[in-house]
C-alpha positions as CSV (number, residue, x, y, z in Angstrom):
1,X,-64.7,152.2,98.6
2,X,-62.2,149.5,98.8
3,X,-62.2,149.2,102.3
4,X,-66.0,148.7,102.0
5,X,-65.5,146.1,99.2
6,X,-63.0,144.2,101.1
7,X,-64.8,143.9,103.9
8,X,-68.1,142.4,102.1
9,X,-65.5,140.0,100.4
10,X,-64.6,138.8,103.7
11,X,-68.4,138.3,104.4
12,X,-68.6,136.4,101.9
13,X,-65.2,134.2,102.3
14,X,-66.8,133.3,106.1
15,X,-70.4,132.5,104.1
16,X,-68.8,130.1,101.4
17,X,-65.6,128.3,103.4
18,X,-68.1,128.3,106.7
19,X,-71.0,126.5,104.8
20,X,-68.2,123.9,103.9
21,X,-66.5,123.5,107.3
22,X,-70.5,123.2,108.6
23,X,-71.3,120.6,105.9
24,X,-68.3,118.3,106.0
25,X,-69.0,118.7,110.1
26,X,-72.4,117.5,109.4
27,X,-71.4,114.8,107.3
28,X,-69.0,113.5,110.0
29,X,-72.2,113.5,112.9
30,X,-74.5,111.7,110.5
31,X,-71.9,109.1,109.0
32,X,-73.3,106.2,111.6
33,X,-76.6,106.7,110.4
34,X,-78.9,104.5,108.4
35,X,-78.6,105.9,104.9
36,X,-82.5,106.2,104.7
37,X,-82.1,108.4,107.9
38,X,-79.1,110.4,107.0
39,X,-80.6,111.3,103.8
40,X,-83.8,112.7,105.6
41,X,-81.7,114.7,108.2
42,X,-78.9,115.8,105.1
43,X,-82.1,116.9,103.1
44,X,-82.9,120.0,105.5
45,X,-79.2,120.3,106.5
46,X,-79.1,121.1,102.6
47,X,-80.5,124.5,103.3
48,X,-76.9,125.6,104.6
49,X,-76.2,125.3,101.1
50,X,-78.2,129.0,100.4
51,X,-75.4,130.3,102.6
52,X,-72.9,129.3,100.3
53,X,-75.0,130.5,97.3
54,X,-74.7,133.7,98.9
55,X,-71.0,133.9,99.7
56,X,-70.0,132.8,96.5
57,X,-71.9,135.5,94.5
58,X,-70.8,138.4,97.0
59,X,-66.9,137.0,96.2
60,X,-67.6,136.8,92.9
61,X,-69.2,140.1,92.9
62,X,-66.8,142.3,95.1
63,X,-63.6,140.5,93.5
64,X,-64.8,141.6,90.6
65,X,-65.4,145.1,91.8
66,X,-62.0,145.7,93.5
67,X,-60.5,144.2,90.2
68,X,-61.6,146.5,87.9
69,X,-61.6,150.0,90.8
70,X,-57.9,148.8,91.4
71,X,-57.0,148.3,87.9
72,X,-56.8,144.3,86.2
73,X,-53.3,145.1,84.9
74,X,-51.9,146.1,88.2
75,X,-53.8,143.7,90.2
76,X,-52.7,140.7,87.8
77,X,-48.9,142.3,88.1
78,X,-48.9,142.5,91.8
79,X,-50.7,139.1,92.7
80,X,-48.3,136.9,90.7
81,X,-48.5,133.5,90.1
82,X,-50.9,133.2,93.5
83,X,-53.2,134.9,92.5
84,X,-53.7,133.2,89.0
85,X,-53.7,129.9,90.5
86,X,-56.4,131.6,92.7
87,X,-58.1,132.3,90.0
88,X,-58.2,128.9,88.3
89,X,-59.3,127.4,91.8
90,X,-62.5,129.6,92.0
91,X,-63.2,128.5,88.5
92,X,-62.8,124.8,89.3
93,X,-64.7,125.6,92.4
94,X,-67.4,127.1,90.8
95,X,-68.0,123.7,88.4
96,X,-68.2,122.2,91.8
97,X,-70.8,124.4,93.1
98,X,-73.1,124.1,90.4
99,X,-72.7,120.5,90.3
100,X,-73.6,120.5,94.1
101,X,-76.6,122.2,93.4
102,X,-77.7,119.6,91.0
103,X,-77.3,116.8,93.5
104,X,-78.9,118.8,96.1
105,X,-82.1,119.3,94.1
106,X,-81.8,115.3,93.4
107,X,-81.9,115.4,97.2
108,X,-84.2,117.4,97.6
109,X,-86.9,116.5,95.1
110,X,-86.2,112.7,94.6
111,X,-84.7,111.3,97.9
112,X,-82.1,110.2,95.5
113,X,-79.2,108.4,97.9
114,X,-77.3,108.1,95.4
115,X,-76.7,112.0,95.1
116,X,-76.0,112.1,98.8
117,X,-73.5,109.8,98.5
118,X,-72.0,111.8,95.9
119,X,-72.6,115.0,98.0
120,X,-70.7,113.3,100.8
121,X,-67.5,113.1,98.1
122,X,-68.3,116.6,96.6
123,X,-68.4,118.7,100.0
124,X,-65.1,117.9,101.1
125,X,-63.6,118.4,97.5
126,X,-65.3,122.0,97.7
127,X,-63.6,122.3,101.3
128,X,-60.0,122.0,100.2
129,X,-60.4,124.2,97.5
130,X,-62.0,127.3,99.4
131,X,-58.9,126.9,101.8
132,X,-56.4,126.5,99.0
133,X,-58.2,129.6,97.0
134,X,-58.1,131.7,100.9
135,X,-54.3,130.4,100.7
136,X,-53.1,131.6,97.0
137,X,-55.0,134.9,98.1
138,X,-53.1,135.3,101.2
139,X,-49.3,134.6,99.2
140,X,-51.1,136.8,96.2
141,X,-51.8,140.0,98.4
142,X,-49.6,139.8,101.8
């Protein structure tokens, strides 16, 4: 069972970091564009973002499995300090997200270029913390 678990948490680790690394690669292409043009092609790029969705509820969901099959008092003992600081990351990066998803249905639904240049700001922020969360988890569990 936690075999199986660990390996849909991984699933979901290459969803969520490798919708981020794809976004900030796609903000880089499109930077030389004409903002009216960047926000047409970053509007369907946007569709990555289900990817994420997806790989954050499958962490969410088999962290939270393997937490409570392996026991919360030993896995709090054994991960340390790493892995509470992992745990305040995928909080802060779960405001993030949601607040992503708000600009991406201003995006979406309004052509608002203002929210895509927020997005631009956003994306890389979300970035950094799925590395530093893949980090603490790393020093938490080696």
């Amino acid at each position: 069972m936690q075999d199986t678990l660990l390996i849909l948490h991984f699933i979901g680790l290459a969803l969520g970091v490798g919708t981020s690394f794809a976004m900030a690669r796609l903000g880089k292409a499109t930077a030389a564009l004409p903002p009216a043009e960047r926000g047409q092609v970053m509007k369907y790029a946007m569709s990555l973002s289900k990817n994420g969705s997806l790989g954050l509820g499958l962490l969410i969901v088999t962290g939270l499995l393997m937490l409570f099959t392996r026991g919360v008092s030993g896995v709090f003992a054994s991960g340390g300090v790493a892995f509470h600081i992992k745990l305040t990351l995928v909080l802060i990066l779960t405001g993030f997200f949601g607040y992503s998803q708000v600009l991406i249905k201003r995006i979406r639904e309004k052509q608002d270029l203002a929210a895509t240049a927020t997005m631009s700001k956003v994306g890389p922020a979300m970035l950094v913390l799925g590395v530093s969360i893949v980090i603490c988890a790393v020093l938490a569990f080696h």
